[in-house]
C-alpha positions in Angstrom: 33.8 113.0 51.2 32.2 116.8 51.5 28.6 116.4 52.1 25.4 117.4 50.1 23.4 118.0 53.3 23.9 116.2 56.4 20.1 115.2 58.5 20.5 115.4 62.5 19.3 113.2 64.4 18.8 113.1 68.3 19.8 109.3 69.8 18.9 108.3 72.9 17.7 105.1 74.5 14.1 105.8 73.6 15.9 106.1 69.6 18.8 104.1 69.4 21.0 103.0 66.4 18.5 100.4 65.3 15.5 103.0 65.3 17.7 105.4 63.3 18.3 102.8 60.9 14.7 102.3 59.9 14.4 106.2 59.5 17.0 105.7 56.6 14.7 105.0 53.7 12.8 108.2 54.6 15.8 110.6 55.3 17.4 109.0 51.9 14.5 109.9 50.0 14.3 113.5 51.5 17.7 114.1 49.6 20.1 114.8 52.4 23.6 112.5 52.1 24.7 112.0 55.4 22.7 111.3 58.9 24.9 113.5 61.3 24.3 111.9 64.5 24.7 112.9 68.2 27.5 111.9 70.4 27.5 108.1 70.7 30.2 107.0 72.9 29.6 105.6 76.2 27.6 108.2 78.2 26.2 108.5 81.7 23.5 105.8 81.4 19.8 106.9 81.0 21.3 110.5 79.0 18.9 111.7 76.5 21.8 113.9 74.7 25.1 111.8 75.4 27.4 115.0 75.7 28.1 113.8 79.1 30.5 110.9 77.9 31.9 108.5 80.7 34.2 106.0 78.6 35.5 107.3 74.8 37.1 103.7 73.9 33.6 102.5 73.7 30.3 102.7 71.9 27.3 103.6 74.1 25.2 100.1 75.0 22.3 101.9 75.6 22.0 102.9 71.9 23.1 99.4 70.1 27.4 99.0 71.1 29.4 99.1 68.2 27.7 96.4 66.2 24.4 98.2 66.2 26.5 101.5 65.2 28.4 99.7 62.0 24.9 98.0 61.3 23.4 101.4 61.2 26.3 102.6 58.6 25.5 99.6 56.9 21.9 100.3 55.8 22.7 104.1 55.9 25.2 103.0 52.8 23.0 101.0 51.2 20.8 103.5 50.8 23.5 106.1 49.6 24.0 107.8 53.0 26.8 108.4 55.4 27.7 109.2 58.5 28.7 112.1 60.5 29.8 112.2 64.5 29.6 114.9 67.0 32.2 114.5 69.5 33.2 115.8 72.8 36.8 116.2 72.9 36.9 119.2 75.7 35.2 117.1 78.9 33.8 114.2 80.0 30.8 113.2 83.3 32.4 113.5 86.9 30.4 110.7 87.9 33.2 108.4 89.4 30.5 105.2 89.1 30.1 105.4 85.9 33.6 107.2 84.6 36.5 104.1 85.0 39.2 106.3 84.4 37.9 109.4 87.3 37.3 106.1 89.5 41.2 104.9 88.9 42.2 108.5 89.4 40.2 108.6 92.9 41.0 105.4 93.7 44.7 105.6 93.1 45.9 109.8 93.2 48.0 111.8 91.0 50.0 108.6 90.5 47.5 106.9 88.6 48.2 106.4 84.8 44.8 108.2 84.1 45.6 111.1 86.4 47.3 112.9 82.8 43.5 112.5 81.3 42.6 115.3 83.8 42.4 119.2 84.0 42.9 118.4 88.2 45.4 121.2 90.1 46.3 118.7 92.6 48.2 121.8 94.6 45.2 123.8 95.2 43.2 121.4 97.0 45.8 119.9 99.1 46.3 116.8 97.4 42.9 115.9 97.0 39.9 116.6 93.9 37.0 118.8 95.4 34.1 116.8 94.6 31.2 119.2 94.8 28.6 116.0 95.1 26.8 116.6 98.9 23.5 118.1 99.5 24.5 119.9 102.5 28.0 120.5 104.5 29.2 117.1 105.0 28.7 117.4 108.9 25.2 117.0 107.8 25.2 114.6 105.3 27.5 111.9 107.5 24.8 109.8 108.3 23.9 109.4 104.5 27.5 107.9 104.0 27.8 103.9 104.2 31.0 101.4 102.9 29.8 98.4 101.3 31.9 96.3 99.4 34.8 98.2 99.7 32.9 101.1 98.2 32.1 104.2 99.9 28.0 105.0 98.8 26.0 108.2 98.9 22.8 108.3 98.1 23.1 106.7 94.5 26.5 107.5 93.9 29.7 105.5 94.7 33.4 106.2 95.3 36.4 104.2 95.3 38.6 104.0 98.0 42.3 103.9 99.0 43.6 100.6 99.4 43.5 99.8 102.8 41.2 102.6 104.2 38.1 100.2 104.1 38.0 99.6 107.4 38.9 102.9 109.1 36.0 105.1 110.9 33.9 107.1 108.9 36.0 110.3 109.4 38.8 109.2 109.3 38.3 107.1 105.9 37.3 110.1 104.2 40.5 112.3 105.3 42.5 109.7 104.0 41.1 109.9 100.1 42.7 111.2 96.9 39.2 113.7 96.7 37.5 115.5 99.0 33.7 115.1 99.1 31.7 118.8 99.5 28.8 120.8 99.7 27.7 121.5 96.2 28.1 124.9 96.5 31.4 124.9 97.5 31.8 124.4 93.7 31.5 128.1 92.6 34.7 129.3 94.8 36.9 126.4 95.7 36.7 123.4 93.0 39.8 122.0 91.6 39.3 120.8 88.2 38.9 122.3 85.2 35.1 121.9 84.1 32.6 122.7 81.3 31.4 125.7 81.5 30.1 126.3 85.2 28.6 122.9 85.5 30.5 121.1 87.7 29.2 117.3 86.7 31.4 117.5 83.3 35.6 117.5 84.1 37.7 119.2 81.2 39.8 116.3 79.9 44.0 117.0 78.7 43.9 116.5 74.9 46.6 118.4 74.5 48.7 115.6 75.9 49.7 113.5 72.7 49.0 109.9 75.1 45.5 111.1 76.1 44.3 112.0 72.6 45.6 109.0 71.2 44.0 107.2 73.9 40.2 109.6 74.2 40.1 109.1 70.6 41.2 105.3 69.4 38.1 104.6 68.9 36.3 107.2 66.7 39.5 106.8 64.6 38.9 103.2 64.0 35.8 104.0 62.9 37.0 106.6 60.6 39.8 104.5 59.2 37.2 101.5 58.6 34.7 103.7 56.8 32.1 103.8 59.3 31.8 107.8 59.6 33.1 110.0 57.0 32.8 113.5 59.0 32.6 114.8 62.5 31.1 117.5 64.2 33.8 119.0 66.4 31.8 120.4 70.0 32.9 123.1 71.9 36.7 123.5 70.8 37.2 126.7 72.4 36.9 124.5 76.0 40.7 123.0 74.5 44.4 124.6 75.4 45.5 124.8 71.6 42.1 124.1 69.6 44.5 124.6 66.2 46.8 122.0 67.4 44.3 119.5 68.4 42.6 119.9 65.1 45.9 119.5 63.2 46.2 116.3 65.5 43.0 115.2 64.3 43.7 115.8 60.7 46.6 113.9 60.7 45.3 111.2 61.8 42.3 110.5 60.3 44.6 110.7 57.2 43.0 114.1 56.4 40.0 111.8 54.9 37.4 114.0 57.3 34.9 116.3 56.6 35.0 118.1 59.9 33.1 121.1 61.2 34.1 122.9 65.0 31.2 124.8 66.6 33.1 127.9 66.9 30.7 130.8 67.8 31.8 133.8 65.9 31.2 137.5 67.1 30.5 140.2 65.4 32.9 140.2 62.4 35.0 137.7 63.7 36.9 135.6 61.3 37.6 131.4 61.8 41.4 131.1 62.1 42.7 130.3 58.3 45.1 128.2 59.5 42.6 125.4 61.3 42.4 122.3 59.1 38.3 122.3 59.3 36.1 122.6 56.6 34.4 125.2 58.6 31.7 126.2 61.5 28.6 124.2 62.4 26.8 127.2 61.1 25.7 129.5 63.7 27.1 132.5 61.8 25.1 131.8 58.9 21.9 131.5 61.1 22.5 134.9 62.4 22.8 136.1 58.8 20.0 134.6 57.5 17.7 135.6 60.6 18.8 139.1 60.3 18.0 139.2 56.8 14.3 138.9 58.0 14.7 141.6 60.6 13.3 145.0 59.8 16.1 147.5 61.1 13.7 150.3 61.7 10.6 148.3 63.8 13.1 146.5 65.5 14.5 149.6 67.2 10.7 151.2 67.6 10.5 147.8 69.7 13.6 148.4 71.6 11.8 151.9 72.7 8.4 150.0 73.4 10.4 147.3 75.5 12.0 149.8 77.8 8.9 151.7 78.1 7.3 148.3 78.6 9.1 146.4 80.8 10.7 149.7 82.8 14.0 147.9 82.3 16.5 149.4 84.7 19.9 147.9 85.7 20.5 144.4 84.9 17.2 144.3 83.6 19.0 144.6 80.3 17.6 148.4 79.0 20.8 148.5 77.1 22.6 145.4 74.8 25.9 146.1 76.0 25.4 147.2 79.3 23.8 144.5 79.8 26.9 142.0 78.3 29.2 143.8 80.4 27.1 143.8 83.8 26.2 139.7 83.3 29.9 139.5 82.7 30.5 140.9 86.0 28.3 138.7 87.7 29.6 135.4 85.7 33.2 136.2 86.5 32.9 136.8 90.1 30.4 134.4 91.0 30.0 131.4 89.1 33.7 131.4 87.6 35.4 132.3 90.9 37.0 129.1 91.2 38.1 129.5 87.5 39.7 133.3 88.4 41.1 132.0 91.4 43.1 129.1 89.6 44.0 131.6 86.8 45.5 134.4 90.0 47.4 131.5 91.3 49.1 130.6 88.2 49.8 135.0 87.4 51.3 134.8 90.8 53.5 132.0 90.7 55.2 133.4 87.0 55.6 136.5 88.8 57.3 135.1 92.0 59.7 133.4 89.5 60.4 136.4 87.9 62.4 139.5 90.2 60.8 142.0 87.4 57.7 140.9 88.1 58.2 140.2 91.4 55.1 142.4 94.4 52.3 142.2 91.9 49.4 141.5 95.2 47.1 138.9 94.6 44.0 141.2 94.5 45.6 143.3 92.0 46.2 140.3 89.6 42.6 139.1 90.3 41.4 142.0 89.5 43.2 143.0 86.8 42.2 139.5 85.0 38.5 140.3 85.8 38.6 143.1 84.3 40.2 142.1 80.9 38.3 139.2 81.3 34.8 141.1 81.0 36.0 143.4 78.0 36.6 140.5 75.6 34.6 141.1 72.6 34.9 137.6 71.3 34.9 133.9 73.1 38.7 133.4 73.3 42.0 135.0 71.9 44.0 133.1 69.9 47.8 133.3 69.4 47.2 134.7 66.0 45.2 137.3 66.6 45.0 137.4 70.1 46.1 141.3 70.2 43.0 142.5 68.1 40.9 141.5 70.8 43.2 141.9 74.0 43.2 145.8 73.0 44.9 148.9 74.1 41.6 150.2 74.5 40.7 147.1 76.7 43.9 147.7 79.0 43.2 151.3 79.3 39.2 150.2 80.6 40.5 147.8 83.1 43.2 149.8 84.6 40.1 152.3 84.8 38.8 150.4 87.3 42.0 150.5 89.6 42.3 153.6 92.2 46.3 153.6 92.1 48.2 154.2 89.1 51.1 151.8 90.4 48.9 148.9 91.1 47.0 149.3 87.8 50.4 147.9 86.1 49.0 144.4 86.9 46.3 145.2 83.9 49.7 144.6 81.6 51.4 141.7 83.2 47.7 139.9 83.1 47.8 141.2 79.1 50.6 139.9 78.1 50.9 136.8 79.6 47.7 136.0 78.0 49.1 137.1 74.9 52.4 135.0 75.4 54.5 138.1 75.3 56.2 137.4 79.1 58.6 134.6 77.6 57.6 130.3 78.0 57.3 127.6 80.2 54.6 125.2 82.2 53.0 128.0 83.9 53.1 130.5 81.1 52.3 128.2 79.1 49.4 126.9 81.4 48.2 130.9 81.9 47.7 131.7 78.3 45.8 128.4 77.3 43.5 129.1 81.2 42.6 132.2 80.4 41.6 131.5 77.3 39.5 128.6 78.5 37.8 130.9 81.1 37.0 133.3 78.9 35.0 131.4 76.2 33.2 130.2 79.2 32.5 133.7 80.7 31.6 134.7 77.2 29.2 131.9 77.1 27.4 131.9 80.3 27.2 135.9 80.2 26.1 136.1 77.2 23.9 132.6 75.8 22.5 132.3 79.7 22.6 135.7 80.9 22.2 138.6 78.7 19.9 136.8 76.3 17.3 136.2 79.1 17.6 139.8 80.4 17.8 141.9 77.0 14.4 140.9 75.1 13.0 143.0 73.1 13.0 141.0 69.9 14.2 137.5 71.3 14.2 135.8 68.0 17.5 137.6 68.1 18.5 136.3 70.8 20.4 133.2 69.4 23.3 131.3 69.6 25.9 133.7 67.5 23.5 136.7 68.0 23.4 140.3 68.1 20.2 141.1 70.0 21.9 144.6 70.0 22.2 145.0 66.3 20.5 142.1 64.6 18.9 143.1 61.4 21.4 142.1 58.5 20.8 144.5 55.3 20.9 142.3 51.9 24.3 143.7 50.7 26.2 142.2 53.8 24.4 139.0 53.2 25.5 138.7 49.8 29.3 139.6 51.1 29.0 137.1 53.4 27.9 134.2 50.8 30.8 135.7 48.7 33.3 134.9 51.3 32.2 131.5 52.2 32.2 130.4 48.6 36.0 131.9 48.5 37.0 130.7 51.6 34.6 127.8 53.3 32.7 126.4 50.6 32.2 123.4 52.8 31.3 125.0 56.0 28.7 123.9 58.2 24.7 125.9 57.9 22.1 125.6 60.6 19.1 126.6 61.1 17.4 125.0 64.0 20.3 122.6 66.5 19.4 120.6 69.5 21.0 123.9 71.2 19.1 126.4 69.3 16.4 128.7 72.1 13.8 128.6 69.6 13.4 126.4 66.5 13.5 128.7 63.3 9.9 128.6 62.5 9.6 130.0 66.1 11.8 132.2 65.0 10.2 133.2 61.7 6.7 134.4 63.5 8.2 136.3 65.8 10.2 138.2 63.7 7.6 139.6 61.9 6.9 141.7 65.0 9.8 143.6 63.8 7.7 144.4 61.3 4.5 145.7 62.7 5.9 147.0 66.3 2.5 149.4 66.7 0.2 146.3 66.0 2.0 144.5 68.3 2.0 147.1 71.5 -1.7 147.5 70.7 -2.3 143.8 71.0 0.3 143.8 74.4 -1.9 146.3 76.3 -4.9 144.4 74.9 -3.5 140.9 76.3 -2.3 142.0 79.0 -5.7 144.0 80.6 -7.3 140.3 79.6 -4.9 138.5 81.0 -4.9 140.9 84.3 -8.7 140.6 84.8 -8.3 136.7 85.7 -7.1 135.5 88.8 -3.3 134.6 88.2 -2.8 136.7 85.3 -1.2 139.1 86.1 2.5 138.5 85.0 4.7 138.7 88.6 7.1 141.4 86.8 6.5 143.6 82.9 10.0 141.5 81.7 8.6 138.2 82.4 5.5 139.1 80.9 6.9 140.4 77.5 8.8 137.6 77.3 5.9 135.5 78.0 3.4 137.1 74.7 6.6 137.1 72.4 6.8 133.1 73.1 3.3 132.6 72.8 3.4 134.1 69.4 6.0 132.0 68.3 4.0 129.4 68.9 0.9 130.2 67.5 -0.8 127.8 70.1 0.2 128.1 73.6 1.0 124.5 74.8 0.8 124.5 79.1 4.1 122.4 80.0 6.2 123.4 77.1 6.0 127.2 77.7 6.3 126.3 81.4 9.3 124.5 81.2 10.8 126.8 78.4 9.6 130.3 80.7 10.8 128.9 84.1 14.1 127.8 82.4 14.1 131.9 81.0 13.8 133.1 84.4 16.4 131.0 86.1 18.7 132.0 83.6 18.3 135.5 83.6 18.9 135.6 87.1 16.9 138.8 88.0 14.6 137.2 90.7 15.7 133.5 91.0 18.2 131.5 90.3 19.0 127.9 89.4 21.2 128.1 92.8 19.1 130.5 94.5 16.0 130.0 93.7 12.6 132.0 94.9 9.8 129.3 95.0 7.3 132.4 95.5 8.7 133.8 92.4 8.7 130.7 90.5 5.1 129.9 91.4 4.3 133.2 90.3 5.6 132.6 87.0 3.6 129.3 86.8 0.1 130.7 87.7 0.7 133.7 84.8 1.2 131.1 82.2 -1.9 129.0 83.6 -4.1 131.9 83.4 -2.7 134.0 81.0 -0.7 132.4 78.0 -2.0 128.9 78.2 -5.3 130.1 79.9 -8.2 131.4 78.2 -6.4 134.6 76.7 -4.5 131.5 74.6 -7.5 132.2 71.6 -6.8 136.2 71.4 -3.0 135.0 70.9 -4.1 132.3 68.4 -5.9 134.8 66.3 -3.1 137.7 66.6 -0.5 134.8 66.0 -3.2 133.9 62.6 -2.8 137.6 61.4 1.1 136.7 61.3 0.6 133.7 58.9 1.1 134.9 55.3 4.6 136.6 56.8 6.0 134.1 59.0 5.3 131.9 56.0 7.4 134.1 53.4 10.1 134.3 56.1 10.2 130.3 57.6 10.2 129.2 53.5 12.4 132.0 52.6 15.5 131.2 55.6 15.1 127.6 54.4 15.7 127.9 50.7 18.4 130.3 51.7 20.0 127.5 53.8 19.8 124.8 51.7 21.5 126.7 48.2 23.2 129.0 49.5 27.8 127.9 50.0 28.0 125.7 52.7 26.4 122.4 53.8 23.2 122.8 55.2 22.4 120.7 57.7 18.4 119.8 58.9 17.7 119.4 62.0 15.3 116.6 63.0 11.9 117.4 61.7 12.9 120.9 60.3 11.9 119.6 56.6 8.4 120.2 57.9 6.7 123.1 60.1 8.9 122.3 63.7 7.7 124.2 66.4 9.9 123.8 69.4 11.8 125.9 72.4 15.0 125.4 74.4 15.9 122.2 75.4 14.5 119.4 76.6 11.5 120.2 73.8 13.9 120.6 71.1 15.8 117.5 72.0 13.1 115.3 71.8 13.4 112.0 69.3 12.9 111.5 65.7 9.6 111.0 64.3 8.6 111.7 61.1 6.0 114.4 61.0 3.3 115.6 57.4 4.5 116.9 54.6 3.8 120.5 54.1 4.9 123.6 51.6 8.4 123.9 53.9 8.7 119.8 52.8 8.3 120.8 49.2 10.7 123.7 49.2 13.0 121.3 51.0 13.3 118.0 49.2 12.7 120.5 45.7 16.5 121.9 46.9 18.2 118.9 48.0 17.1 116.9 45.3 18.7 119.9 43.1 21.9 119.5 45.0 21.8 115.8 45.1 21.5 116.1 41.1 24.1 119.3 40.7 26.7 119.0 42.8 29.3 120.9 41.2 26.8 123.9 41.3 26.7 123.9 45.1 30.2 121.8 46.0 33.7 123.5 46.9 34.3 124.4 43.0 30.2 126.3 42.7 30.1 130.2 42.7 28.1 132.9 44.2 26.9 135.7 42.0 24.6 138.4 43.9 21.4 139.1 41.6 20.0 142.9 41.7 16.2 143.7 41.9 14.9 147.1 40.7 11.6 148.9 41.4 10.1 150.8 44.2 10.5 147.1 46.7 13.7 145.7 45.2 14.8 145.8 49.1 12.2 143.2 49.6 13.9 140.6 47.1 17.3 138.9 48.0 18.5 136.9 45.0 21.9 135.2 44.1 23.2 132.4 40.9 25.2 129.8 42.0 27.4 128.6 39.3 25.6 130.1 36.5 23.0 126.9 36.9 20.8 128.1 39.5 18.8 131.1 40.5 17.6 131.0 44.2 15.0 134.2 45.0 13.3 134.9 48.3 10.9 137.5 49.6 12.4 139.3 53.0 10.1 141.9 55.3 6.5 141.0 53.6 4.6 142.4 55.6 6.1 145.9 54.5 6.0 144.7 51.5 2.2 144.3 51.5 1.9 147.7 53.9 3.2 149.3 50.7 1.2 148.0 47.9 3.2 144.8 47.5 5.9 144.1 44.4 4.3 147.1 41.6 6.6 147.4 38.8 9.6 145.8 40.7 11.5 143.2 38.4 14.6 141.0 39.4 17.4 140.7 36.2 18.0 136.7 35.3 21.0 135.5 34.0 20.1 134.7 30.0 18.5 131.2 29.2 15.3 129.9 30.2 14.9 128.8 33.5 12.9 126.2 35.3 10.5 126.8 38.2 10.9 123.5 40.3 8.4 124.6 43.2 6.1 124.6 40.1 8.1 122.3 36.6 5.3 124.2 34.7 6.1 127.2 35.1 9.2 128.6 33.0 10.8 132.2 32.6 13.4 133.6 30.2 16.5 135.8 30.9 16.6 139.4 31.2 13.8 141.2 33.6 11.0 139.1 35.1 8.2 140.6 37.2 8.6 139.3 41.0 4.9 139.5 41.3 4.9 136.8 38.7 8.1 134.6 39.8 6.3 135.1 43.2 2.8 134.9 42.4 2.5 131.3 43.7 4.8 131.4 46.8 7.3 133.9 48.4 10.2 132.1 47.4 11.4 130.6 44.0 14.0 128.0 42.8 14.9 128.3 39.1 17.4 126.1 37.2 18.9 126.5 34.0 17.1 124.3 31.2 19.3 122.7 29.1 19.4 123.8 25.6 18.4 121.2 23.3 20.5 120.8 19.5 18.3 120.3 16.5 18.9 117.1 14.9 21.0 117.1 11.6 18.8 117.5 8.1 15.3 118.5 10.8 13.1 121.5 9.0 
């Protein structure tokens, strides 16, 4: 069953199953037809997000156990709804006392009938998992160590043991383990196991193995199979070997009954693979289409000049988008991912030893060969089809660029082409091409999401999940060619707005956009701010990139709250990695940072940004209602984040991850139960079957007015860059062409226009956004008048 709209919701054990449940009358009246929920298998206990999942056979206790889960799908069916799953297929928690199966593997070595769950390379640490767990070199952590029970403890963590090591002396007990406890930061160069991302807690788990899919995912099958969940939310499939073979698994065996979404981030013009067996994306591609439709092209690159003028942005201080990419690259891929590039030169090396062609390729030349390809991918991972559009000639001839010897730059190819599975099969080929695909939609992540987007900010409600902060506006025309295309190929694919991973909620979003729109007010109220700010003790920000940053936020919010920018601006720091670190970080720095936003953004200058933020109102307005009535009618399934059917004002997690509660009703509530009651009542106008006509506006602002008809029923109109709009003597004689009938306002049921040309400054006199359906037309009665 495809979706109307799908309603996410945040569990934890402050909102388990039974607290969704009596939220179900609400988000059933709000018009949505399926709660999409987050992942709610067994997780590390006390997790307020569940993605670290310790036990997949089994629903979390903390949030209900099973019964509370099929109670829940219960009174969501009652009440017409369904639900949806995120799951985590790619990792689960490296915590061995909460994890049975990493405990069994510990316990009992390679041998162990869970060892197949795991992405360990046994060979490189010496027969033993690295454990990167210790606070300090274990010489100096010793004393912190104690067997009890035929457990080894350490601090609140516990390990198995061999059997029969119990009783041996400290030293001697841990040589003879399957793991190897370390020094946490022995992580970034010499750690074993495959792992999310850079984040050493979560272990990548072997679904490609046929026994440890069937075995990961039992359980959300049964659910499938017994009606409990009708669709799930796929996370992170570019962490698997073959995501298109996993998903055909899938398929197959929930019986293809599954609506199922993959959060694929796309780049640039990036296509999903036709051949997955998905209904589409989560929907970060159409956020970055509908944002950019709100971006003004021409302020957004007078801002790019103020920024660097600003902010004196020089080297990895981000002066240039790309530059930028490429330099966090760099620093990702031989620093945090060394381990990852090490494992991948091993495996280069050993196909080459096996080979006499390939045969006196050195190690460093491998190494740096795959950093260097590595670095130049344009997208998160290559895939078999395709792979060669992204691994480019162009790319080759860049990284051999980097080599000083002509002869050992031939390494650049044998790196290419096994990546691109042109150097023949087997395990290690095999296990080359699906690695270094792996590593590089990691790289690509942690370069770009955590790295790039912290240092390149001149606009940084561009800087989003599937963003081009280097070339964000989106011009109406590609827009409309992008609705085309999903209504031709993914009619059922996933569209967000705001997720639990979003940096700033889209309302955040909206008001700070607009500065794209008046770049000369905003520098004139930056210089004011700033002097203010500067004249109280602690206000001065520690460095100009911090402090733009800093105002841009503050906007966004309207009305600086103290913790919540703290936590969001420390968090911005850390990740940019310009002055501290999360692993090396500069308390001097980082109390710096604190004392600016004491004094300055949540300090007294807090009232000049309230009243500069007020000035923004009527335009963050048009654009919030006008990128959700977009969402919510345009091909796809939208689906609402928690709170998001009313203003939601939040930043990067934890505040956007915090539970449910239901908040006032506003305009953004009207607009938003207006168009999912439409859809709830017209399905074939929005479902797999609808269609997507572009409408035309003409007059001196029809670039203001982005219009479509879906399925000749509905007419869906929205008002983009207002505050140009009203710079230029707002709408005049511009009129927007409707499809012939008469059409129904339902923002406003007494309201009621005609086909042919309609006045915008009429269909928008009331609001900037509009929502017109097709009234039906009524047959006189035989022998009437």
């Amino acid at each position: 069953m495809t979706p109307i709209a799908t309603y996410r919701l945040q569990l934890q054990p402050d909102f388990p199953f039974s607290a969704a449940a009596r939220a179900v009358p609400y988000l059933a009246g709000l018009g949505v037809s399926h709660l999409h929920l987050s992942p709610v298998l067994e997780a590390v206990p006390g997790s307020t997000h569940g993605y670290d999942v310790v036990d997949p056979t089994r629903v979390r206790e903390e949030l209900g156990g099973e019964a509370g889960l099929r109670e829940l799908s219960r009174t969501a069916r009652a009440h017409g709804l369904g639900l949806v799953l995120d799951i985590v297929p790619n990792h689960m928690a490296a915590v061995p006392g909460h994890n049975r199966a990493l405990w069994e593997v510990l316990r009992e070595g390679p041998l162990s009938p869970y060892a197949p769950w795991f992405d360990i390379d046994w060979e490189a640490g010496g027969g033993k998992v690295l454990l990167p767990v210790l606070a300090g070199r274990i010489g100096e952590e010793l004393g912190a160590m104690r067997v009890k029970g035929g457990v080894l403890h350490y601090g609140e963590q516990r390990f198995p043991l061999r059997e029969s090591t119990a009783k041996l002396p400290l030293p001697e007990l841990l040589d003879a383990q399957w793991y190897r406890l370390g020094w946490w930061r022995l992580a970034r160069t010499e750690l074993n196991y495959r792992r999310f991302f850079t984040i050493s807690e979560l272990i990548g788990v072997r679904v490609e193995d046929p026994e440890v899919f069937d075995a990961t995912h039992a359980k959300i099958l049964e659910l499938v199979r017994d009606g409990v969940v009708d669709g799930l939310r796929i996370d992170h499939p570019d962490g698997l070997a073959d995501p298109e073979a996993y998903l055909r698994r899938l398929d197959e065996a929930a019986g293809g009954a599954c609506w199922t979404v993959v959060e694929k981030i796309l780049t640039g013009d990036e296509r999903l693979p036709a051949g997955w067996p998905v209904a589409g994306t989560t929907g970060y591609d159409a956020l970055r289409q509908i944002d950019g439709l709100f971006t003004d092209p021409a302020g957004e690159a007078e801002l790019v000049g103020q920024y660097r003028e600003f902010a004196a942005p020089a080297g990895d201080r981000g002066g240039h988008w790309e530059a930028t990419v490429r330099r966090a690259a760099y620093k990702v891929v031989t620093h945090e991912l060394a381990a990852e590039t090490a494992a991948l030169t091993r495996l280069a090396g050993r196909v080459c030893a096996a080979d006499p062609a390939l045969r006196d390729h050195a190690p460093w030349a491998l190494r740096a060969a795959l950093r260097e390809l590595l670095v130049r991918m344009p997208v998160y991972r290559p895939y078999r089809i395709g792979g060669e559009e992204v691994l480019t000639e162009e790319a080759a001839q860049g990284a051999k660029a980097a080599f000083t010897v002509a002869e050992e730059a031939v390494a650049v190819d044998v790196v290419r082409d096994l990546a691109l599975g042109r150097l023949g099969e087997g395990p290690d080929h095999d296990a080359f091409r699906a690695r270094f695909a792996q590593t590089s939609s990691a790289l690509r992540a942690k370069s770009v999401e955590d790295t790039a987007f912290y240092r390149y900010v001149p606009l940084i409600s561009a800087n989003e999940v599937g963003g081009d902060p280097g070339s964000p506006a989106v011009s109406p025309e590609r827009f409309h060619a992008y609705c085309e295309r999903l209504a031709r190929d993914w009619p059922a694919t996933g569209i967000v707005l705001t997720t639990h991973d979003t940096k700033r909620s889209a309302d955040v979003r909206a008001r700070i956009a607009v500065l794209s729109e008046c770049p000369a007010t905003w520098a004139d109220f930056l210089a004011r701010i700033t002097e203010q700010a500067g004249r109280l003790e602690g206000g001065r920000a520690p460095d100009p990139h911090l402090a733009w940053v800093a105002w841009q936020t503050a906007v966004g919010f309207g009305f600086p709250y103290e913790e919540r920018l703290q936590t969001a601006l420390l968090k911005a720091v850390r990740e940019a990695a310009l002055h501290t670190s999360w692993t090396e970080q500069d308390p001097a720095y980082e109390q710096a940072v604190a004392a600016f936003v004491d004094a300055g953004p949540a300090g007294p200058p807090m009232y000049s940004v309230a009243l500069f933020a007020r000035g923004l109102d009527p335009y963050a307005r048009a654009n919030a209602l006008g990128a959700t009535m977009l969402q919510l009618t345009m091909p796809g399934v939208p689906d609402l984040y928690q709170g998001t059917e009313h203003e939601y004002l939040a930043l990067v997690d934890p505040d956007n991850r915090q539970p449910f509660r239901e908040g006032p009703a506003d305009e953004k509530t009207a607009v938003t139960k207006a168009a999912l009651r439409l859809r709830r009542e017209r399905p074939e106008v929005f479902g797999e079957s609808g269609t997507y006509a572009p409408l035309s506006a003409s007059g001196p602002a029809a670039e203001h007015c982005v219009a479509f008809c879906r399925t000749g029923e509905v007419v869906t109109a929205v008002t983009r860059l207002s505050l140009r709009l009203a710079e230029a003597g707002g709408w005049a004689e511009t009129e927007l062409t409707l499809p012939q009938g008469r059409w129904e306002d339902l923002l406003a049921p007494e309201r009621e226009f005609t086909g042919g040309s309609v006045p915008l400054a009429k269909l928008f006199a009331e609001r900037p956004v509009a929502l017109l359906s097709r009234r039906a037309v009524r047959e006189e009665s035989p022998g009437r008048g």
